[in-house]
N, C-alpha and C positions, 0 to 999 in steps of 0.2 A: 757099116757101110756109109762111106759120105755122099750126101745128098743136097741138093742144090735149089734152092728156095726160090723164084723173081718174082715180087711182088709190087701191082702198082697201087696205090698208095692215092685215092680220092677224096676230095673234102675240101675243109679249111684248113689245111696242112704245109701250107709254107708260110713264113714270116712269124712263127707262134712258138717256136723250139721245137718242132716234127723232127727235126735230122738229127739233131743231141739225143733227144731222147732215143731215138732209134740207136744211135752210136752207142750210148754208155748199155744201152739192154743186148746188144750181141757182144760186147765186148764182155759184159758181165757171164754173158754162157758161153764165152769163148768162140763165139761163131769169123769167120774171115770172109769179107765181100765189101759193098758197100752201100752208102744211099747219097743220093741225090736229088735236087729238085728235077724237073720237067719245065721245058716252057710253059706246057698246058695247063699248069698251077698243079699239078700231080708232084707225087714222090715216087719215085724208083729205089728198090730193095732188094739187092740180089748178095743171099746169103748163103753158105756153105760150111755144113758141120753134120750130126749124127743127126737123123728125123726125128727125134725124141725132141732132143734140143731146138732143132725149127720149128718145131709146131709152139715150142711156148714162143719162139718168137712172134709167128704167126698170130697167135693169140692176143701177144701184147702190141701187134700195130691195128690190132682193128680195138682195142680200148685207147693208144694212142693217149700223147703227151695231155695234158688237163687245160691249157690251151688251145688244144685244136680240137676241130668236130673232123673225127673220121666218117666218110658216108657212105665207102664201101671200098675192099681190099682185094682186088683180083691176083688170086696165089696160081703159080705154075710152079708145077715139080719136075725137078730132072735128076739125070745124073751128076755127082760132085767131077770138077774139073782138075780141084788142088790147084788152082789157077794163082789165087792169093794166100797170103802170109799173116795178112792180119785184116780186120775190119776197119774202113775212114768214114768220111763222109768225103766227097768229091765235090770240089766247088765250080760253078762256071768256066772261072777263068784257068780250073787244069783239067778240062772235059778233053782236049784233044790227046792228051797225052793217055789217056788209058785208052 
């Protein structure tokens, strides 16, 4: 059953490689959603794939890029939407479009 990960993503987490690393770790378990920064200096993480598979994601954004200091990961679980096709990372300047 697919299931639907959003996590925000606390710390020193932007400007360090947080959003790659995120990007290449669900692309590697095949998960579809995406991340982005926050104005708030936060990371946004909204993933979709089998719970098995989210939780190692889960797992690996609160150890987080060797660069950043993760300080704490608030996960919310849902139901999968099958909304995306693949995992990006979303940048600023194509925020309206999704």
């Amino acid at each position: 059953m697919q299931k639907r990960l959003e996590c925000v993503i606390h710390g020193s987490v932007q400007g360090v490689n947080y959003r790659d690393f995120v990007n290449d770790t669900a692309l590697d378990l095949n998960l579809t959603g995406f991340v982005r920064n926050l104005s708030d200096g936060t990371v946004e993480v909204i993933a979709e794939g089998e719970e098995t598979t989210l939780l190692e994601l889960l797992h690996s954004l609160k150890e987080g890029h060797p660069r950043a200091k993760v300080e704490a990961v608030e996960p919310h679980w849902k139901e999968g939407t099958k909304e995306f096709t693949r995992f990006r990372i979303l940048y600023r300047n194509f925020l309206d479009r999704f």
